[in-house]
VOBA-1610 file (N, C-alpha, C; in pm, whole numbers, padded with zeros to 5 digits, always signed):
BEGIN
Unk-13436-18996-00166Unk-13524-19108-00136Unk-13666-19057-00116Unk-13745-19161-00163Unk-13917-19061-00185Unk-13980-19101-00022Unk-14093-19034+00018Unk-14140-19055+00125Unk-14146-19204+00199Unk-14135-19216+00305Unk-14140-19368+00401Unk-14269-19412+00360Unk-14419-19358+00377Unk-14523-19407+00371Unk-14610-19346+00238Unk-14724-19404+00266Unk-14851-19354+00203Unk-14877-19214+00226Unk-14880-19125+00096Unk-14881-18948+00175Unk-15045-18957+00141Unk-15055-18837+00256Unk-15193-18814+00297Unk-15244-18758+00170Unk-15395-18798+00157Unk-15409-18762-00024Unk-15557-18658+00025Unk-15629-18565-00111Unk-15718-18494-00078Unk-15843-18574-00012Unk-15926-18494-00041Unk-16043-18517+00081Unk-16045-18587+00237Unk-15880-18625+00255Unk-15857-18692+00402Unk-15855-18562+00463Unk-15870-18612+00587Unk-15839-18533+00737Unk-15680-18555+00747Unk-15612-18438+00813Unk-15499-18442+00891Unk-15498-18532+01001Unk-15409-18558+01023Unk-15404-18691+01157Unk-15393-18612+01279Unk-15393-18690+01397Unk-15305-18595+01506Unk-15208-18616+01548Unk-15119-18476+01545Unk-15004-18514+01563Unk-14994-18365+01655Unk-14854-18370+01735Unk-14797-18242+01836Unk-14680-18175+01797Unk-14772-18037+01739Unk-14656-17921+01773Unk-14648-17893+01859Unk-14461-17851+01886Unk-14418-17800+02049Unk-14385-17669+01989Unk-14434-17529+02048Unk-14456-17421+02026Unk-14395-17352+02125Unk-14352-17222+02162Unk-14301-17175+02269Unk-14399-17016+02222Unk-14403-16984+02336Unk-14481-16863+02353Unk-14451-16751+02481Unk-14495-16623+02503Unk-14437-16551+02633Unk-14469-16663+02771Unk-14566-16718+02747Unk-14580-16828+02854Unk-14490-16926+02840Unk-14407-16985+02796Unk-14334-17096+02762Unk-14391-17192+02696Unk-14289-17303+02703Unk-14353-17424+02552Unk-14457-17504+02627Unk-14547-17490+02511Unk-14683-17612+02495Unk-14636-17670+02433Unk-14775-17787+02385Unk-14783-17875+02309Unk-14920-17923+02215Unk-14960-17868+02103Unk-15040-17837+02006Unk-15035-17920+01937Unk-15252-17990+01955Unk-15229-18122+01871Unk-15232-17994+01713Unk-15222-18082+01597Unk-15250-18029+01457Unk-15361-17997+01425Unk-15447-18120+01466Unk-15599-18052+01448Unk-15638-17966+01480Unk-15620-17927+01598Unk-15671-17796+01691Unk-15586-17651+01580Unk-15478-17664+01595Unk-15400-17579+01514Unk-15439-17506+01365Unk-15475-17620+01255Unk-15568-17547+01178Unk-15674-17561+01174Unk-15736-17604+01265Unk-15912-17593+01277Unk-16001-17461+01217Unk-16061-17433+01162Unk-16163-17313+01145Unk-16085-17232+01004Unk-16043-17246+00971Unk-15962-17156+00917Unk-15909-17263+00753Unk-15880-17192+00658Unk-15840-17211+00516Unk-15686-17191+00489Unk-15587-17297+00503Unk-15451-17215+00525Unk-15362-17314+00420Unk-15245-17262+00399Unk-15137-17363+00311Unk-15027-17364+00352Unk-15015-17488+00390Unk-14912-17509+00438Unk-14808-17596+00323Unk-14684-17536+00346Unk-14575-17598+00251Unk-14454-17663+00299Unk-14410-17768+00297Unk-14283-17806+00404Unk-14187-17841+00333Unk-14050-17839+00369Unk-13926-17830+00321Unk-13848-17927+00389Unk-13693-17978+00279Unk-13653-18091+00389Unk-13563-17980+00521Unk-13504-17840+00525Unk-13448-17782+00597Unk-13431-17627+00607Unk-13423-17567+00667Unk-13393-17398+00701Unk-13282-17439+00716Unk-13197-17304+00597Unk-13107-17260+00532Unk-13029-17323+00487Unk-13136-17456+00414Unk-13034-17483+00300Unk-13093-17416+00138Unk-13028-17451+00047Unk-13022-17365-00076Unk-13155-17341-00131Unk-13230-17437-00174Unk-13343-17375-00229Unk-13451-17379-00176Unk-13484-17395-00063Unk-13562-17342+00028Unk-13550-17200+00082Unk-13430-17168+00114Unk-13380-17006+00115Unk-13393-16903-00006Unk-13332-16961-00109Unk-13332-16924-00250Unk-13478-16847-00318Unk-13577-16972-00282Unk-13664-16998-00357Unk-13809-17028-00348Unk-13807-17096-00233Unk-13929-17181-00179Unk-13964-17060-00055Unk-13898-17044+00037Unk-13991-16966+00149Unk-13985-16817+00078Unk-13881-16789-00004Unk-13931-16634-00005Unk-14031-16626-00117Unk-14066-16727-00238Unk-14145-16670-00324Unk-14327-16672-00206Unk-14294-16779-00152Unk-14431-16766-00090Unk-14457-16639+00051Unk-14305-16551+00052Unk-14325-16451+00175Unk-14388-16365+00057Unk-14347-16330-00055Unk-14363-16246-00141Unk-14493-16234-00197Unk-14560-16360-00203Unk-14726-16372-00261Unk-14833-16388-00212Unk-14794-16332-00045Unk-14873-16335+00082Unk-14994-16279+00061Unk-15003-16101-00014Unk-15154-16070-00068Unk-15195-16143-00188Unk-15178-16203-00270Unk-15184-16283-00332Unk-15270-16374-00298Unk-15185-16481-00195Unk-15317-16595-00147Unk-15403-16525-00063Unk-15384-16423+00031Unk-15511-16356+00094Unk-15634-16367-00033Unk-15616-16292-00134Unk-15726-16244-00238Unk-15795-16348-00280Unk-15692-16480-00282Unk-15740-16626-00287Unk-15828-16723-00170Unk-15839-16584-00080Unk-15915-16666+00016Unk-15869-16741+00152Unk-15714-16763+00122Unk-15630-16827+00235Unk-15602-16742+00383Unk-15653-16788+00467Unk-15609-16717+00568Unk-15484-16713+00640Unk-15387-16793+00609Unk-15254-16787+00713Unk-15166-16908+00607Unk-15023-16877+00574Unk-14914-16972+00503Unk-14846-16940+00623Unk-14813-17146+00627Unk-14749-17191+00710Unk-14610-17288+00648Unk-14496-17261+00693Unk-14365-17337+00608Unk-14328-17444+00734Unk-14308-17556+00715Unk-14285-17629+00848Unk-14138-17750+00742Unk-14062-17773+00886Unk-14009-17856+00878Unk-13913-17875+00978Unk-13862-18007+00937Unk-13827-18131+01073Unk-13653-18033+01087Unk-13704-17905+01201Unk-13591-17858+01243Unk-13626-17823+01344Unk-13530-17768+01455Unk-13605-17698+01636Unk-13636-17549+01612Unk-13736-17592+01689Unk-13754-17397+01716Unk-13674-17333+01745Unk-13593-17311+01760Unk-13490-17202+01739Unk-13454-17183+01612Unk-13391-17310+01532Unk-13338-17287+01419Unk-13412-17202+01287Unk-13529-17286+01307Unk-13691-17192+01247Unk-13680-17065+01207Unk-13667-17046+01414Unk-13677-16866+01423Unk-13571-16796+01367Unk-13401-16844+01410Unk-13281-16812+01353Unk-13347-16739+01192Unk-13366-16908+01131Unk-13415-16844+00968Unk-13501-16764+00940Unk-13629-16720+01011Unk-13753-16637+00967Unk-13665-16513+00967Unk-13575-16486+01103Unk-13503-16348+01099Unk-13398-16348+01042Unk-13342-16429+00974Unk-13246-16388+00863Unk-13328-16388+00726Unk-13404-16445+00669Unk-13516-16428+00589Unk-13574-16286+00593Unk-13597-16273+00660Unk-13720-16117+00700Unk-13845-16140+00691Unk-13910-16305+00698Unk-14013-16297+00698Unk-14082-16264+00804Unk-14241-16209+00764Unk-14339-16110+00846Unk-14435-16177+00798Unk-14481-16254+00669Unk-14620-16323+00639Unk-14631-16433+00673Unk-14534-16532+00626Unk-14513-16693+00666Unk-14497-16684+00753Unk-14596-16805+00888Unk-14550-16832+01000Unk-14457-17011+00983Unk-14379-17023+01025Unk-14279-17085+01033Unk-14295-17220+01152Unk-14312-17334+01122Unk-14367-17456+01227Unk-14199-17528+01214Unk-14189-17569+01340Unk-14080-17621+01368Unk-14166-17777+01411Unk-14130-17874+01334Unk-14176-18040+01361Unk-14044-18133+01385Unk-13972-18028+01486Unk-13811-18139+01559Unk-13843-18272+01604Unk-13981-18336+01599Unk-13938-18498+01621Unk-14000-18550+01445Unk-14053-18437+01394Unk-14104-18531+01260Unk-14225-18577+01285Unk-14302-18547+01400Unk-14419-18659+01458Unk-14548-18574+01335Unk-14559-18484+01322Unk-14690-18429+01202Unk-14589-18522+01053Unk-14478-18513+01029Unk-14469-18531+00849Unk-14484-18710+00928Unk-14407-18794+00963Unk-14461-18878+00998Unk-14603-18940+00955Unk-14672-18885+01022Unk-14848-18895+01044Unk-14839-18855+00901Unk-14871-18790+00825Unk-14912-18724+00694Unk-14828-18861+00554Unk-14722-18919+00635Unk-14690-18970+00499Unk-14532-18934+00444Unk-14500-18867+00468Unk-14396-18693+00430Unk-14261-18754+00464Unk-14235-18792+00587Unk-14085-18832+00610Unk-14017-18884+00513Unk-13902-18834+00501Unk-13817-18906+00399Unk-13680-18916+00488Unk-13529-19053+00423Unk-13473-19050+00477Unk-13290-18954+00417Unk-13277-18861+00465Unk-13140-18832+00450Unk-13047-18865+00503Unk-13051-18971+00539Unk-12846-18973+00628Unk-12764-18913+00563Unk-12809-18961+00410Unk-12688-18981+00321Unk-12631-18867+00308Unk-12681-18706+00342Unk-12672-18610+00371Unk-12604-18547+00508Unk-12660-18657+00608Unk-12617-18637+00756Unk-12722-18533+00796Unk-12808-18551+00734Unk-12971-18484+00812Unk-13054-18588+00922Unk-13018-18697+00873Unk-13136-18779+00909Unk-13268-18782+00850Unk-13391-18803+00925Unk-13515-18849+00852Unk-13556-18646+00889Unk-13621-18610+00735Unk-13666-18505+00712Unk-13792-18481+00665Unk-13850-18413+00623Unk-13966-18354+00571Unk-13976-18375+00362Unk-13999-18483+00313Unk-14032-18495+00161Unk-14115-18315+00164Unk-14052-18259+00018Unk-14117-18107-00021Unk-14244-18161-00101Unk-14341-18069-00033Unk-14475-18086-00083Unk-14569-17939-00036Unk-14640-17921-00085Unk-14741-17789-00059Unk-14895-17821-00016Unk-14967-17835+00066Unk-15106-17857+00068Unk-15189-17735+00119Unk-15338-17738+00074Unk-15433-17666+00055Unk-15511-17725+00246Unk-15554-17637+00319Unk-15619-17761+00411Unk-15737-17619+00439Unk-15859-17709+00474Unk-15989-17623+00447Unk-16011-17691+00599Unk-16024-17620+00719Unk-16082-17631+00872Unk-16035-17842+00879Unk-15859-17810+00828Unk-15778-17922+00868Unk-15831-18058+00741Unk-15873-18040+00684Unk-15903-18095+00606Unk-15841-18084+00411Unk-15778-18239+00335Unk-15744-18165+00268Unk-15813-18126+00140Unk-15766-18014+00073Unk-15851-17951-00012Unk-15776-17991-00165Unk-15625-17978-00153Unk-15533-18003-00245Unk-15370-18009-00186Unk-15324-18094-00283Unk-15215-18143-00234Unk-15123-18139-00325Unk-14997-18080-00329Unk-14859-18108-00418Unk-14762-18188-00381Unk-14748-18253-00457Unk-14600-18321-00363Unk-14525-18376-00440Unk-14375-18334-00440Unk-14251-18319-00572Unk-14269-18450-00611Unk-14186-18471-00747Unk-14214-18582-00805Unk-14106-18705-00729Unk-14100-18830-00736Unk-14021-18919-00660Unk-13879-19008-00739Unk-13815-18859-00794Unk-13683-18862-00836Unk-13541-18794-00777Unk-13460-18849-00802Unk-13370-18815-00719Unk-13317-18694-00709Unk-13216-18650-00579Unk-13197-18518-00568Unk-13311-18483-00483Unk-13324-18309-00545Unk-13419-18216-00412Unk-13513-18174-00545Unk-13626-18249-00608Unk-13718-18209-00679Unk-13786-18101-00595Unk-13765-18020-00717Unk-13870-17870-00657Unk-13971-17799-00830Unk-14062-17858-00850Unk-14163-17858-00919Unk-14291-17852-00953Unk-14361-17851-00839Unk-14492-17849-00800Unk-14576-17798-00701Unk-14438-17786-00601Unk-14456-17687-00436Unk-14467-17578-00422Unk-14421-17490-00525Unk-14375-17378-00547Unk-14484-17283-00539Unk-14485-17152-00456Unk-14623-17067-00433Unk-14678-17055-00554Unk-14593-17011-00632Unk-14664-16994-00804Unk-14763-17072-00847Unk-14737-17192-00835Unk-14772-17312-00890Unk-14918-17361-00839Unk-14892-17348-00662Unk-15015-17381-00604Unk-15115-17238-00573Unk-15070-17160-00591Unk-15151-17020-00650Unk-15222-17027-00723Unk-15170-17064-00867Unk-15258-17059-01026Unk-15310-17182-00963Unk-15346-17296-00926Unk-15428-17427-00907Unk-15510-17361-00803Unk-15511-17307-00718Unk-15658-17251-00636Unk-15729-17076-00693Unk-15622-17007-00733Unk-15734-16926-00800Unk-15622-16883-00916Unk-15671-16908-01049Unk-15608-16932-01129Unk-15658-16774-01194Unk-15762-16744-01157Unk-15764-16567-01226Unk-15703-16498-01128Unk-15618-16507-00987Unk-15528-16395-00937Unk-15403-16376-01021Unk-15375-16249-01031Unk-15270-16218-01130Unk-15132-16201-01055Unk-15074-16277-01100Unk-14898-16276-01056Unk-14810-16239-01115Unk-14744-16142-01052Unk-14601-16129-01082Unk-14522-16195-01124Unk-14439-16243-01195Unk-14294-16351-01216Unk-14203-16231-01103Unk-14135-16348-01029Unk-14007-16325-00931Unk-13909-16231-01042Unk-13902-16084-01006Unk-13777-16034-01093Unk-13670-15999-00983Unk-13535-16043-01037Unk-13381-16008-00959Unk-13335-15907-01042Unk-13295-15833-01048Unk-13189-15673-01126Unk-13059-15653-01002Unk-12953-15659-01128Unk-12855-15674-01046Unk-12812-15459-01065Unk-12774-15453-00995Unk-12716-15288-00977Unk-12564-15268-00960Unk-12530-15153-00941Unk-12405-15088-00896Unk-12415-14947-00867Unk-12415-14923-00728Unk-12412-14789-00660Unk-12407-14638-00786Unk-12480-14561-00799Unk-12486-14476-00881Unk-12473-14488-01020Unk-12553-14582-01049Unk-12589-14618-01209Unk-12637-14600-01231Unk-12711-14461-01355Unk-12795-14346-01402Unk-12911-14464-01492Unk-12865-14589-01523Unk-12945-14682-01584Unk-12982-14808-01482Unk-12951-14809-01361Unk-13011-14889-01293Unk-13115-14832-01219Unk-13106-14670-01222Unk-13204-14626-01173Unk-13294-14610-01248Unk-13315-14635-01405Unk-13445-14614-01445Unk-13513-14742-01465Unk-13398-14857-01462Unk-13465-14981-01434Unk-13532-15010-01354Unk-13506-14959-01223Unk-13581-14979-01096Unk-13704-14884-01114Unk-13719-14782-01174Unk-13848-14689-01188Unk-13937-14723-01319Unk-13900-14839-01402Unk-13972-14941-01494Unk-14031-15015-01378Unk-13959-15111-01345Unk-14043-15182-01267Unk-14154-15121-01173Unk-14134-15028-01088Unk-14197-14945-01000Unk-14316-14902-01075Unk-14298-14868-01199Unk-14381-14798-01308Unk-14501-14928-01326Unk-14452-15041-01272Unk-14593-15168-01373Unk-14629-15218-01252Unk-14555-15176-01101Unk-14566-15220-01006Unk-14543-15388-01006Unk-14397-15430-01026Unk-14352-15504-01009Unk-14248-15528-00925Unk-14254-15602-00803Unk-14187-15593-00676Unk-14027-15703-00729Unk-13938-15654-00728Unk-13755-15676-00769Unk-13681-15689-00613Unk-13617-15804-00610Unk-13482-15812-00546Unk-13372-15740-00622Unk-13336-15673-00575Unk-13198-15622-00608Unk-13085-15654-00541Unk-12981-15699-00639Unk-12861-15705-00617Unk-12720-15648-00639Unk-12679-15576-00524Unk-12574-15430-00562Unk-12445-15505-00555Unk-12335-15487-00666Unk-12274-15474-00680Unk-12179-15467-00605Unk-12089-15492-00560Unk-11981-15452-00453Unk-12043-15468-00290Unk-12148-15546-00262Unk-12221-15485-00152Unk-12269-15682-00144Unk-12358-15692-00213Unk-12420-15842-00244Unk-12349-15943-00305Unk-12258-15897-00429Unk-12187-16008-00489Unk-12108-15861-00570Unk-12012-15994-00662Unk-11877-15934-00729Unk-11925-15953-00814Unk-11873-15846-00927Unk-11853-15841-01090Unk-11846-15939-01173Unk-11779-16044-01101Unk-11718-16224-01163Unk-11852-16272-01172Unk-11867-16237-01027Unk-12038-16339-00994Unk-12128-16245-01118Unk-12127-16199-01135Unk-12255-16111-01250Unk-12176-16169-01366Unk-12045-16173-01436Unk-12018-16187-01525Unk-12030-16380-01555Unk-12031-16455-01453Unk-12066-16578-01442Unk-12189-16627-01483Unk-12287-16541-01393Unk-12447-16611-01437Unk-12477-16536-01590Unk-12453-16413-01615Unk-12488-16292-01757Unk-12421-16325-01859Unk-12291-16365-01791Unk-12196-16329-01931Unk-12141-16189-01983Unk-12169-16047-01864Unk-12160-15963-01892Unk-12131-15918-01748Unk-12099-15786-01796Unk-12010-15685-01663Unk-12091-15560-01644Unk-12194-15533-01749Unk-12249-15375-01730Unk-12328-15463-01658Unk-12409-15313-01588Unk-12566-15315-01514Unk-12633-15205-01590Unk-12763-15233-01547Unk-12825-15342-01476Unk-12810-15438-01596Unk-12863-15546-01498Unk-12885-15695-01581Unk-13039-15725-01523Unk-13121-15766-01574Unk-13257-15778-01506Unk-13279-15933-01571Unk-13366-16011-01437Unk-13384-16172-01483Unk-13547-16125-01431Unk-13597-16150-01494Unk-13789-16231-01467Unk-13815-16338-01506Unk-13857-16351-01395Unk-13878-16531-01401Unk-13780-16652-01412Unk-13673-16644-01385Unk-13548-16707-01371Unk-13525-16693-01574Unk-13576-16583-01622Unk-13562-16556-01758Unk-13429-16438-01763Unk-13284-16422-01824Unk-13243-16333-01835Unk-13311-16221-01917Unk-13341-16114-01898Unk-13402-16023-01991Unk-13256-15948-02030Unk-13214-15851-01985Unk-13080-15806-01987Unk-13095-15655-01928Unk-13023-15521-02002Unk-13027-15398-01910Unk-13165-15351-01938Unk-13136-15194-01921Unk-13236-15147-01906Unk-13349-15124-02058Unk-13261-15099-02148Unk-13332-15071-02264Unk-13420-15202-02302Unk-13368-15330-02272Unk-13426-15417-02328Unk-13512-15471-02232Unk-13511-15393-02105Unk-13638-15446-01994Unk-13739-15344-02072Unk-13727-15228-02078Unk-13817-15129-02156Unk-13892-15193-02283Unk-13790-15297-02323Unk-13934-15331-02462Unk-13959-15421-02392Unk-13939-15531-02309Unk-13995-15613-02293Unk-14158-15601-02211Unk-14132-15465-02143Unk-14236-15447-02041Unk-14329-15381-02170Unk-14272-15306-02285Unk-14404-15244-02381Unk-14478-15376-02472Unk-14381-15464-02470Unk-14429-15549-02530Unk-14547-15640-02496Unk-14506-15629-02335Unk-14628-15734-02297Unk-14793-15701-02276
//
């Protein structure tokens, strides 16, 4: 279901609304304005922490392209959504994020204000956070994404990539590469020292450790390693990551 209201569009102001924050002092209460005041930041919100492609996809490509938007000028990415602070935190530390700071909006009162709420029962979420990405310049907005209003969990336009190339479109990006491995594979190790070689930062996935053989032979169609994907592109092992990287 697409957002309850009118979403907040560029050149508006943020409304005010209260984050409840906890700190070594214990919990406040932080209007929004005050929060990104002075400062150039992007914030991206999700309908939940740890569900699939928000985990998958959405918070880690933007933990991953953290110098990235620095070079772009952004001072601080912020991921928020209508969950409690705890749960937030639960996810940042199973995540491993260290760049994204993580806003917990447990009554909804900022997506609310902005436009953003959408309703899930039908899920057994309740009213959540519509996925959208915005640009905000000293709380103000600069640019705005916000998935298209079809059904399901549209994820198309939010995406760090996406709102990266739309604010500085000459920073140069990586495509997300996964290489799947298996403990002492004389060719997964030179795959990993290709990539290393163009300085291209890889999730790896080992074998016996991360997932099963089935699971590799499911998404590949194949059983050797490595298997290397860029850009949700299968490339395949190692020889054929080797032309692909001379090629480009």
């Amino acid at each position: 279901m697409e957002p309850e209201h009118n979403p907040i569009r560029e050149g508006q102001t943020i409304p005010s609304a209260r984050f409840h924050v906890q700190s070594d002092d214990g919990w406040s209460s932080v209007d929004a304005r005050d929060f990104f005041r002075g400062r150039r930041v992007v914030v991206f919100a999700l309908p939940g922490a740890f569900t699939p492609t928000c985990s998958s996809s959405h918070l880690p490509r933007y933990e991953e392209l953290a110098d990235r938007f620095a070079e772009a000028g952004i001072d601080e990415i912020y991921c928020l959504s209508v969950n409690d602070p705890f749960v937030m935190e639960a996810w940042g530390r199973e995540q491993g994020t260290a760049r994204v700071r993580l806003i917990a909006d447990g009554n909804a009162e900022f997506t609310r204000a902005v436009g953003m709420a959408t309703d899930k029962e039908e899920l057994g979420f309740g009213v959540r956070s519509w996925r959208y990405a915005m640009v905000l310049d000293d709380g103000g907005v600069e640019a705005i994404f916000i998935e298209p209003h079809v059904p399901g969990d549209p994820f198309e336009v939010s995406d760090a990539d996406n709102v990266l190339r739309a604010i500085a479109p000459n920073v140069r990006v990586t495509p997300p590469v996964t290489l799947f491995t298996r403990p002492g594979c004389p060719h997964c190790r030179r795959a990993r020292q290709l990539l290393e070689d163009r300085g291209m930062p890889y999730d790896e996935i080992v074998l016996g450790r991360d997932a099963k053989t089935t699971s590799l032979l499911a998404i590949t169609g194949a059983t050797s390693v490595p298997q290397v994907f860029i850009g949700g592109r299968h490339v395949g092992g190692a020889d054929e990551l080797q032309a692909e990287l001379a090629a480009a």
